[in-house]
NUZA-443409 format. One record per residue (C-alpha): x, y, z; residue in three letters. Coordinates in steps of 0.1 Angstrom, whole numbers, plus 2048, in hexadecimal, padded with zeros to 3 digits. Layout:
<sites>
XYZAla
...
</sites>
This chain:
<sites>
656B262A7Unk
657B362C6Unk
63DB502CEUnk
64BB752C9Unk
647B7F2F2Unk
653BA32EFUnk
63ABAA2D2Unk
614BA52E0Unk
5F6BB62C9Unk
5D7BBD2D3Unk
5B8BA52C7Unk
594BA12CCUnk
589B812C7Unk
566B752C3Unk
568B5E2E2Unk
580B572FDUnk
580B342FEUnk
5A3B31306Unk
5A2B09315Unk
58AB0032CUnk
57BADD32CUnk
558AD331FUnk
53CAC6332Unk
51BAB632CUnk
502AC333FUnk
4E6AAE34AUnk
4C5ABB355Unk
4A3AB2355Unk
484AC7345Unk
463ACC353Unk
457AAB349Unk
473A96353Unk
484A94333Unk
4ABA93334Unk
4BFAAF322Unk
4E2AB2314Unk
4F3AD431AUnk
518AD3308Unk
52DAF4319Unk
54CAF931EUnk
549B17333Unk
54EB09355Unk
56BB0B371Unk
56CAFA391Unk
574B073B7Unk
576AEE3D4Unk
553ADB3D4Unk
543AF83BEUnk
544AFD394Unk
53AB1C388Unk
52CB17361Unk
521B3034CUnk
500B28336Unk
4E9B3F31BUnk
4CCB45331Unk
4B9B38312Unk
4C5B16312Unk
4B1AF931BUnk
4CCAEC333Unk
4CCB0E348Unk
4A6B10345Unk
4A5AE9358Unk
4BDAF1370Unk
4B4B1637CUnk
48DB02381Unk
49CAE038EUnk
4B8AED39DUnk
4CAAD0397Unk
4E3AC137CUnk
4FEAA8374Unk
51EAB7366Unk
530A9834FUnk
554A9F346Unk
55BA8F325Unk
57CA8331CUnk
58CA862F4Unk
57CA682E9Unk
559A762EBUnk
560A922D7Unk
54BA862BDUnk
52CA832D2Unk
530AA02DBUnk
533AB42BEUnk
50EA9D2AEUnk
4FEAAE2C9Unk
50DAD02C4Unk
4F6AE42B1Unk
4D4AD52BEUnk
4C0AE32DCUnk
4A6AD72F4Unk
48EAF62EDUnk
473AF72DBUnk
46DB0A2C8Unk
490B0F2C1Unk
49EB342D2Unk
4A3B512B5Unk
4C3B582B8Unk
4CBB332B8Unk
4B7B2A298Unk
4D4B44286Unk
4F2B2F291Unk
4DAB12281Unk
4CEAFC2A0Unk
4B8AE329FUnk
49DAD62BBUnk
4AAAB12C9Unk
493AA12E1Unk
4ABA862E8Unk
4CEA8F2E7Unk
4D6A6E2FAUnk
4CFA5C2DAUnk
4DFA732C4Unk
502A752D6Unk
501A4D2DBUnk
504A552FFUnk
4F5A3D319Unk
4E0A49339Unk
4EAA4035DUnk
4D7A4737FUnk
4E4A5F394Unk
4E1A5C3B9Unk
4D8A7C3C8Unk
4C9A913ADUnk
4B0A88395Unk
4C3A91371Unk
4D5A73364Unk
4FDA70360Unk
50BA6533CUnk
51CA49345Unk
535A4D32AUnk
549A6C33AUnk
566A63354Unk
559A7C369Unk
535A85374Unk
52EA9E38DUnk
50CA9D39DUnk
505AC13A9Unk
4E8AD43B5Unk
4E2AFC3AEUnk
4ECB143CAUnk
4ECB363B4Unk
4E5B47394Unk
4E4B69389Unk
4E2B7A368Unk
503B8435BUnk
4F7B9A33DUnk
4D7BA7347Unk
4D6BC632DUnk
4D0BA8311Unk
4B0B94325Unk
498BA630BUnk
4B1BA12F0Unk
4A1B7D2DCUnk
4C3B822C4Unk
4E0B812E3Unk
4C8B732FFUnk
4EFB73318Unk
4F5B5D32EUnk
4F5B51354Unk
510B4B370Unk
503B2A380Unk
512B1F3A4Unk
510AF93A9Unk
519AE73CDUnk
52AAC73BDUnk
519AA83CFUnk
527A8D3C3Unk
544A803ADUnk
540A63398Unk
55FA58384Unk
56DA37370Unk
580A20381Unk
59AA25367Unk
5A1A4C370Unk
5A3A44396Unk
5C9A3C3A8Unk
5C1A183B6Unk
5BAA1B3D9Unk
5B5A423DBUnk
599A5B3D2Unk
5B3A6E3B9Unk
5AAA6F397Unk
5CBA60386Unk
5D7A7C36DUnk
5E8A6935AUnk
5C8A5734CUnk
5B1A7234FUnk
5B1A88332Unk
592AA432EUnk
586AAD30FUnk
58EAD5309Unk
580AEE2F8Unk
598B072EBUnk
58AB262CFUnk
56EB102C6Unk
587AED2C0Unk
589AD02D1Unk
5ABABF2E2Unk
5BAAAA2F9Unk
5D3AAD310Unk
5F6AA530EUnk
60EA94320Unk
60EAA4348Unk
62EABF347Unk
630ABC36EUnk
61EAC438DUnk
60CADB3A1Unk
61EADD3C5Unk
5FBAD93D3Unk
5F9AB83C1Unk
5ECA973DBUnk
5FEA7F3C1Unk
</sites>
């Protein structure tokens, strides 16, 4: 059924997750262990991302210190993986307000998604070799976007992150032969849409800035 356009109401839903991709974030702690960072709050401008991270997180803790990380685009087939790392975190102990959505502490979120580690070449945190698309990035800015909550344990809010994207690793099988394109007609992301996962569908046309 059509949607009704001359009637619109006004709503207020929890979150605004209204499509955006998700990303693995890879970072490294103070001891050199590798961290998993599943967000979906992230957008892309030129050669810079801008993500969006809880200032409590393990990932944004890594990265603000390190000031490096590998962004790993997952397409629909790792949605599983994903979702088994979910609801575990790389602090310990585990954050207040995180322990009330019922987190869990994971040291090794590799092993629990089943994803594989691969070198990076010019930062130090490692790809996931499974994601199409890895993005090895270094930190350029970050700034507090809710600083009225940094004394709040139960809503710690969240950071505004500015990476410089370095490098761009991708399958074979997303690149146009011959071209550094991604081919859209095999890449698919993995989106996050009011807290559910999809894939896309088929392409309804193109951008007259489109190169292919």
């Amino acid at each position: 059924m059509p949607h009704d356009r001359q009637h619109a109401i006004t709503i207020r839903p929890s979150v605004l997750y209204f499509g955006t991709p998700v990303a693995l974030v890879t970072t490294l702690d103070e001891h050199g262990a590798a961290n998993i960072t599943p967000m979906s709050s992230v957008w892309a401008l030129g050669d810079r991302l801008v993500l969006g991270l809880s200032g409590e997180s393990q990932g944004c803790v890594n990265l603000v210190r390190s000031g490096e990380a590998v962004v790993n685009l997952p397409d629909p087939s790792l949605q599983a993986a994903v979702e088994r790392i979910a609801r575990t975190t790389g602090r310990r102990p585990v954050p207040r307000y995180k322990q009330a959505m019922g987190y869990r502490h994971e040291a090794d979120k590799f092993e629990l998604a089943g994803l594989t580690r691969h070198p990076s070449r010019r930062v130090a945190p490692p790809r996931i070799a499974e994601c199409p698309l890895q993005l090895e990035t270094r930190l350029l800015h970050a700034r507090n976007a809710t600083p009225g909550l940094a004394d709040d344990a139960d809503d710690p809010g969240f950071l505004v992150i500015e990476l410089e994207v370095l490098e761009v690793h991708a399958h074979a099988g997303v690149v146009l032969d011959g071209t550094q394109h991604v081919d859209t007609a095999r890449w698919s992301p993995l989106l996050y849409v009011f807290r559910h996962y999809f894939g896309t569908g088929a392409r309804l046309g193109r951008n007259f800035r489109a190169e292919t």
